[in-house]
C-alpha positions in Angstrom: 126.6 211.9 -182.9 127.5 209.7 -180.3 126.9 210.0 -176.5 130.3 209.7 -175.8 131.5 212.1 -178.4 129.0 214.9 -177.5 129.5 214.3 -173.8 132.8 215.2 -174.2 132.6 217.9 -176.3 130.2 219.6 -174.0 132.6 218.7 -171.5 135.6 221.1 -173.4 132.8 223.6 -174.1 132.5 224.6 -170.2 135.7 224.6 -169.6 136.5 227.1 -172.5 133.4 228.7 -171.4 134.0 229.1 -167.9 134.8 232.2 -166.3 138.4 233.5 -166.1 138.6 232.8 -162.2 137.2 228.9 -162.8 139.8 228.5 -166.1 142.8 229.8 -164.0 141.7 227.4 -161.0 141.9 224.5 -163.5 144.8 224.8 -165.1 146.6 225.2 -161.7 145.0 221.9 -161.0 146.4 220.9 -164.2 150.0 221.8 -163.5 149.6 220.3 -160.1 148.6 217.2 -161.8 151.3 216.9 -164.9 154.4 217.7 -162.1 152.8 215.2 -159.9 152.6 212.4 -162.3 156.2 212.8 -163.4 157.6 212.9 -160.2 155.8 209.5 -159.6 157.4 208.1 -163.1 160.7 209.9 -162.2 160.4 207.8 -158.7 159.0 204.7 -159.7 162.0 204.4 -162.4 164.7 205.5 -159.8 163.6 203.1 -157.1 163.8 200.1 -159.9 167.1 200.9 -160.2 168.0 201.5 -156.4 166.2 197.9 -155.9 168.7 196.3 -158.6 172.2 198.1 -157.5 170.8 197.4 -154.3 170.6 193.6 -154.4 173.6 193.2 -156.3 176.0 195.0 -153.8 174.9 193.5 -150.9 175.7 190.0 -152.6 179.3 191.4 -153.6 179.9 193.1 -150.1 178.5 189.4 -148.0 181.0 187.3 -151.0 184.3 189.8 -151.1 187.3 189.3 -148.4 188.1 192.6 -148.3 186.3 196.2 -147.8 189.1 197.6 -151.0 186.9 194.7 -153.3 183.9 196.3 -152.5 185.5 199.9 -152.8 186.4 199.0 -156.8 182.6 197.8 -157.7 181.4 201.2 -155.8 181.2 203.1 -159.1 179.4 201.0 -161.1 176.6 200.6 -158.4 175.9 204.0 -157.4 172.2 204.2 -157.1 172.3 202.5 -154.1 172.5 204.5 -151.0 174.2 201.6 -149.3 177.1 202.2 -151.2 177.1 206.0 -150.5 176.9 204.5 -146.6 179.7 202.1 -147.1 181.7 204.8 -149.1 181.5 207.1 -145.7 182.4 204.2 -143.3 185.4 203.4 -145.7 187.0 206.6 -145.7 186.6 206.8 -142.2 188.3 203.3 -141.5 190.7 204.1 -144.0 191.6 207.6 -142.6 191.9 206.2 -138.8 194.2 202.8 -139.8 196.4 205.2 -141.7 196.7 208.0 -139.1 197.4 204.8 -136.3 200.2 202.9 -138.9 202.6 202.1 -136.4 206.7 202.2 -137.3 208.1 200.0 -139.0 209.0 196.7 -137.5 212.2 195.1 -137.1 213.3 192.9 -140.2 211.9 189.2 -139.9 209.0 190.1 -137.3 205.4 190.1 -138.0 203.7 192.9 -139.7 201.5 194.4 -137.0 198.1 194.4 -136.9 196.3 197.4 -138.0 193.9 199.1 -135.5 190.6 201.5 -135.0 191.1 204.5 -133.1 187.6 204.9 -132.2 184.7 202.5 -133.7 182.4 205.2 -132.2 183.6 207.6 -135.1 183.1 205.0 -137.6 179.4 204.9 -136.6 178.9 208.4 -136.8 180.1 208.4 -140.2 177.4 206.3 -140.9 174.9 207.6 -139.6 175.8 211.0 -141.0 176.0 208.9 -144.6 172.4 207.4 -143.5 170.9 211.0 -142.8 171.9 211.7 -146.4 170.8 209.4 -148.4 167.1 208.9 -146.6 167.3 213.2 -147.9 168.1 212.0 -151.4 165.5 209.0 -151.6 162.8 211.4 -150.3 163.6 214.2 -152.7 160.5 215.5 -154.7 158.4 213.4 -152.8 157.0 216.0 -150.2 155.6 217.7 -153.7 153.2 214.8 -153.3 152.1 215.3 -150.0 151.5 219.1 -151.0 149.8 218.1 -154.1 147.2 216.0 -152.4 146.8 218.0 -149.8 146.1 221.5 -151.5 144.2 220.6 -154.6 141.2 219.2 -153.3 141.1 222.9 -151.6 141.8 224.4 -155.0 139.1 222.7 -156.6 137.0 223.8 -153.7 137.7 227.3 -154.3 136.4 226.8 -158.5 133.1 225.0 -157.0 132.3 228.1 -154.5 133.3 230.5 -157.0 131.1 228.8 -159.9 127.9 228.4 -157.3 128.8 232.0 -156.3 128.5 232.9 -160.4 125.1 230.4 -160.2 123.3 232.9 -157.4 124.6 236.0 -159.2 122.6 234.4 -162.7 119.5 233.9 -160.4 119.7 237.3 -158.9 120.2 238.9 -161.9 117.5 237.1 -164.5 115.2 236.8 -161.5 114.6 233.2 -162.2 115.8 229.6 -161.0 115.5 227.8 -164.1 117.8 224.9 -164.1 119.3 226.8 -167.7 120.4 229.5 -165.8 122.0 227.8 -163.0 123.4 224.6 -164.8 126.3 225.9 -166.5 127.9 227.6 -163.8 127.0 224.7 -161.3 128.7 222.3 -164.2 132.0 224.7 -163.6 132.1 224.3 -160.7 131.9 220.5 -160.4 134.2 220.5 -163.3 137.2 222.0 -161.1 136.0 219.9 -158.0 136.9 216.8 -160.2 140.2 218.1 -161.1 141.6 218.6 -157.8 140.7 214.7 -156.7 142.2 213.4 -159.8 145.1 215.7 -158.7 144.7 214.7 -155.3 143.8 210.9 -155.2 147.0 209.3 -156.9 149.4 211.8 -155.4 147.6 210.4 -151.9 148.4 206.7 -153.0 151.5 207.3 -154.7 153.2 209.5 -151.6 152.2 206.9 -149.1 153.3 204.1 -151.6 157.3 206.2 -152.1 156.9 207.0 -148.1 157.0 203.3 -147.3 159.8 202.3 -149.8 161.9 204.9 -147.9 161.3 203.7 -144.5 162.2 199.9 -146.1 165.4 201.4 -147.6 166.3 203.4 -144.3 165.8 200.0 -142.3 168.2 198.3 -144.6 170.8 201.1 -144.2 170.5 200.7 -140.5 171.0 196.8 -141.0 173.8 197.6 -143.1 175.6 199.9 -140.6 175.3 197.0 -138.7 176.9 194.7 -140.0 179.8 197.4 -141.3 180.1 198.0 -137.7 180.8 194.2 -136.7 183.1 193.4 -139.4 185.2 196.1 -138.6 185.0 195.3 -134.7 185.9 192.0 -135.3 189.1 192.6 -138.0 190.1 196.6 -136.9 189.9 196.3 -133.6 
């Protein structure tokens, strides 16, 4: 046989053989593990797509004339929380221009020139639309943080209860041979090494999704910016 192949069959033989305690530990490390990992495939796929809806809206809302242009493509790009930010700072400058349309004027006379109430109000809304989608964009992420933070502790607990199980086999055989010690030392190294490959990519992968957050978040407050001018310089 193999090395490989009995190493790793010796390898499933401890962990089938380990006590109930050490086999409960490890499949919590388990499910820690398989929810981890799909959050980080659920995230990495969602950001691709925030990244592409993104780039496109920003070109349509620097190339269109008018905010209603931007307003019809909205839809269609909806992953991208600068459209849930311009959707709020819409509403908002659409609700105040209506609410100020002054009477009508006099036949042959210019149409007047629509006008803000408050620009101030216009910037909350944005904000408030900000606040929301920095929420949405770190959704599920603080699982990651808890992940790597928990299961090296977890694994912990397996390796003191497994040298625990070792002492307990000395006492009670009155011997330190390594045969009586091994296995239960195995266990517990066995459920130590599950909760850092739990803990390691859920450490690189958090920090990784933390960063493209505070990227996104600085490109909404860019964003609100500009919103802000445009309508400063047309609205009011």
């Amino acid at each position: 046989m193999p090395p490989a192949q009995g190493n790793t069959q010796h390898f499933a033989q401890l962990i089938f053989e380990a006590s109930p305690i050490v086999q409960f530990i490890m499949g919590l490390l388990v499910v820690f593990s398989i929810i981890s990992w799909g959050i980080v495939l659920y995230k990495w796929w969602a950001f691709r797509g925030i990244e592409k809806h993104t780039s496109t809206f920003v070109d349509v809302f620097r190339k269109s004339a008018k905010f209603s242009e931007v307003h019809a493509v909205c839809p269609s790009l909806a992953s991208s929380p600068l459209v849930g930010m311009f959707q709020a700072g819409y509403a908002e400058l659409t609700a105040q221009l209506r609410v100020a349309q002054p009477a009508a004027a006099s036949p042959g006379a210019p149409a007047p020139r629509p006008t803000l109430k408050s620009l101030a109000a216009v910037d909350r809304a944005l904000l408030r639309a900000s606040s929301i989608e920095v929420n949405k964009l770190e959704k599920r992420v603080t699982f990651l943080a808890t992940t790597a933070s928990i299961t090296p502790f977890i694994g912990l607990l397996g390796t003191v209860w497994g040298i625990m199980t070792a002492f307990m086999n000395i006492g009670a055989q009155g011997s330190t041979d390594l045969a009586v010690v091994s296995t239960p030392i195995a266990e517990a190294l066995i459920a130590t090494a599950l909760g850092l490959f739990a803990a390691i990519p859920a450490v690189y992968f958090y920090n990784h999704f933390t960063s493209k957050v505070k990227g996104y978040a600085s490109e909404m407050d860019d964003f609100a910016l500009e919103f802000l001018n445009i309508a400063e310089r047309n609205f009011t």
